[in-house]
ChimeraX commands (.cxc) that place a marker at each C-alpha (Angstrom):
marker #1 position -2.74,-0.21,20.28 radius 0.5
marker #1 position -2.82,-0.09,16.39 radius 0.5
marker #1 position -0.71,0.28,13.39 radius 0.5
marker #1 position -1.57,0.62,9.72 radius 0.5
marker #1 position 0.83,0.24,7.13 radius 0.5
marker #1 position -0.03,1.52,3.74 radius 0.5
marker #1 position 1.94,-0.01,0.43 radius 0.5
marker #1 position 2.10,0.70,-2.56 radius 0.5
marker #1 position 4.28,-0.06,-5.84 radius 0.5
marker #1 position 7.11,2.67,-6.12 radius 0.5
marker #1 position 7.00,4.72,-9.17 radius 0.5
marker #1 position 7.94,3.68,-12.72 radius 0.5
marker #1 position 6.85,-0.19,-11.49 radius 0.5
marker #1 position 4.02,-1.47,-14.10 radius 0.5
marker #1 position 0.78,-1.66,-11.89 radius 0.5
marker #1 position -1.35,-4.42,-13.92 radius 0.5
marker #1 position -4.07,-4.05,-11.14 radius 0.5
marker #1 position -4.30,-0.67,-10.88 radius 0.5
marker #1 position -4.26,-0.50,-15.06 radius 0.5
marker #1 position -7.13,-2.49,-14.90 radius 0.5
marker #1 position -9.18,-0.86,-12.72 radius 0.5
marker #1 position -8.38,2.60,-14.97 radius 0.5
marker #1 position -9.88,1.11,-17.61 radius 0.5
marker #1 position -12.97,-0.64,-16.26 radius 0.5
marker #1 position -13.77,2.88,-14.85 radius 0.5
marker #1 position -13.19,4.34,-18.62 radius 0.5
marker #1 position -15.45,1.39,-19.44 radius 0.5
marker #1 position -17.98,2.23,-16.80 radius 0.5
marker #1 position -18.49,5.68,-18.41 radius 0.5
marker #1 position -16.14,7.60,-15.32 radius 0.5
marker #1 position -14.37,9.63,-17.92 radius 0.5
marker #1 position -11.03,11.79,-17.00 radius 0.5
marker #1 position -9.45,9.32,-15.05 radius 0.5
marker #1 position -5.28,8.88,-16.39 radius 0.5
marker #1 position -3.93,6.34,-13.92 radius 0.5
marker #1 position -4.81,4.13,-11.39 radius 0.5
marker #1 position -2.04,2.94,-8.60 radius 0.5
marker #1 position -3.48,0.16,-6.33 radius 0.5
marker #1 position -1.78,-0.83,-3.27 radius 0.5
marker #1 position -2.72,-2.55,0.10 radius 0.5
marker #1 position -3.47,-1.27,3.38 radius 0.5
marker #1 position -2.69,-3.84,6.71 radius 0.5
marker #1 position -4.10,-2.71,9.81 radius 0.5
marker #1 position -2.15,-4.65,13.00 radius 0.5
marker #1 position -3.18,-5.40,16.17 radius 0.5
marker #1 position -0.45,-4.61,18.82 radius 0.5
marker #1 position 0.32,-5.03,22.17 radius 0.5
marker #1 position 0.96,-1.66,24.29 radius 0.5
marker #1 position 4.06,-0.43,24.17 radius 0.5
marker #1 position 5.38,-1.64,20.19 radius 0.5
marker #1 position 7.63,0.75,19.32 radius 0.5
marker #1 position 7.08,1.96,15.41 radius 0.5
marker #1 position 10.66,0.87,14.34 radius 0.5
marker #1 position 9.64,-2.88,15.40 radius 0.5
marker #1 position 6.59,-2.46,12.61 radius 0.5
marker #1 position 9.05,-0.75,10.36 radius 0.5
marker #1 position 11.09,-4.22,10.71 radius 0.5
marker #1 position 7.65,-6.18,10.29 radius 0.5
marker #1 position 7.46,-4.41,6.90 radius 0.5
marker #1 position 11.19,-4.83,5.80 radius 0.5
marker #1 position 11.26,-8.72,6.36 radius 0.5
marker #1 position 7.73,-9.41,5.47 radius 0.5
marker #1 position 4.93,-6.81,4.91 radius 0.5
marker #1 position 6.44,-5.17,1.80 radius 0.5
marker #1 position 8.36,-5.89,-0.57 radius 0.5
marker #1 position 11.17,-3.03,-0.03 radius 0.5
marker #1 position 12.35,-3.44,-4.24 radius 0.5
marker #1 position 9.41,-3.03,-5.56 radius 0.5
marker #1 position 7.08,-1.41,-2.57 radius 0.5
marker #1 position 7.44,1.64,-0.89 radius 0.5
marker #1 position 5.38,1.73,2.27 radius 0.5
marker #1 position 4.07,4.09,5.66 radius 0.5
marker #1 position 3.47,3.29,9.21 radius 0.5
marker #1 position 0.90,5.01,11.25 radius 0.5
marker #1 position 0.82,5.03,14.92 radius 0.5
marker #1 position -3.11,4.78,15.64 radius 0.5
marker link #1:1,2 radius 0.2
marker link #1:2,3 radius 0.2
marker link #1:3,4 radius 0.2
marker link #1:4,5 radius 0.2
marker link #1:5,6 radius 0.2
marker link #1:6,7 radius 0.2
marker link #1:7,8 radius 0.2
marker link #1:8,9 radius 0.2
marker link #1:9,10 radius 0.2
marker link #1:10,11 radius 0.2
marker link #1:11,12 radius 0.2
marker link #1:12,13 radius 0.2
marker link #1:13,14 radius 0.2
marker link #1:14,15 radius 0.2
marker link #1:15,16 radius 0.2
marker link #1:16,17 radius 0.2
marker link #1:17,18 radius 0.2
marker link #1:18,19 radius 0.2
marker link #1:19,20 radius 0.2
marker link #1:20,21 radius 0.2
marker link #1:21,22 radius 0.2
marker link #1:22,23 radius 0.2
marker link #1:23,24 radius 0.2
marker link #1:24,25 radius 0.2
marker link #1:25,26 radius 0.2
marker link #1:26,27 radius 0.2
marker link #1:27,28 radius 0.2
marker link #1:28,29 radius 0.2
marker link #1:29,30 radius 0.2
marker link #1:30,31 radius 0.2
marker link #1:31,32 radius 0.2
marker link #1:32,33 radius 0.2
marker link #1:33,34 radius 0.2
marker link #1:34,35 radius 0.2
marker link #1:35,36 radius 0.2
marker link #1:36,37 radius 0.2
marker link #1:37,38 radius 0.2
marker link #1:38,39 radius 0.2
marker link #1:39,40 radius 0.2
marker link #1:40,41 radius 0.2
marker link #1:41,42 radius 0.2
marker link #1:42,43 radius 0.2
marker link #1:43,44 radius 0.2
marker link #1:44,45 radius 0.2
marker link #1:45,46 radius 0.2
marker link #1:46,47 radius 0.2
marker link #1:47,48 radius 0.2
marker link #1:48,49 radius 0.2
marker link #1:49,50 radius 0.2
marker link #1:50,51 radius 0.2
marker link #1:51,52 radius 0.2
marker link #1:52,53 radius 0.2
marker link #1:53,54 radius 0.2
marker link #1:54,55 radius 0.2
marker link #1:55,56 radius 0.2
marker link #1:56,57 radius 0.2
marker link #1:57,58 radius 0.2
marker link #1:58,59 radius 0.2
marker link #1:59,60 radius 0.2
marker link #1:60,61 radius 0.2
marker link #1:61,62 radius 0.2
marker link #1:62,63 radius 0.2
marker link #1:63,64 radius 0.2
marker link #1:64,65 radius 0.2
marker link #1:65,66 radius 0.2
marker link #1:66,67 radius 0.2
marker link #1:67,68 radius 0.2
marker link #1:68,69 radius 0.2
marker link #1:69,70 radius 0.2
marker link #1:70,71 radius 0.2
marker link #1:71,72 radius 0.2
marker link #1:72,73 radius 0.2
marker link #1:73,74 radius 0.2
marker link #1:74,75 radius 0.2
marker link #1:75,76 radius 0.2
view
């Protein structure tokens, strides 16, 4: 079985990644875009039978960073 855990930077957190990537598009001539949030996505591996709340305790002790990172589990 699979899980994927999508993070991202909570709002009002500066994203420096995701600013740059706004402006290279701007750059690149991709006009109208206002803001740019990057984030990860980590796909696991997992044997049959994980229950979601042990990947929600993968991502509180090690996958996100819960002060700065909001994240999502999905069940694949």
């Amino acid at each position: 079985m699979k899980a994927r855990v999508h993070v991202m930077l909570k709002d009002g957190v500066l994203d420096p990644q995701g600013e740059a990537v706004r402006h290279a598009l701007g750059t690149l001539g991709f006009a109208g875009v206002e803001g740019v949030r990057q984030g990860k996505v980590i796909e696991l591996d997992l044997a049959e039978g994980t229950e979601e709340a042990t990947v929600r305790e993968m991502c509180e002790k090690l996958l996100a960073n819960t002060v700065i990172e909001s994240y999502r589990v999905e069940m694949l």
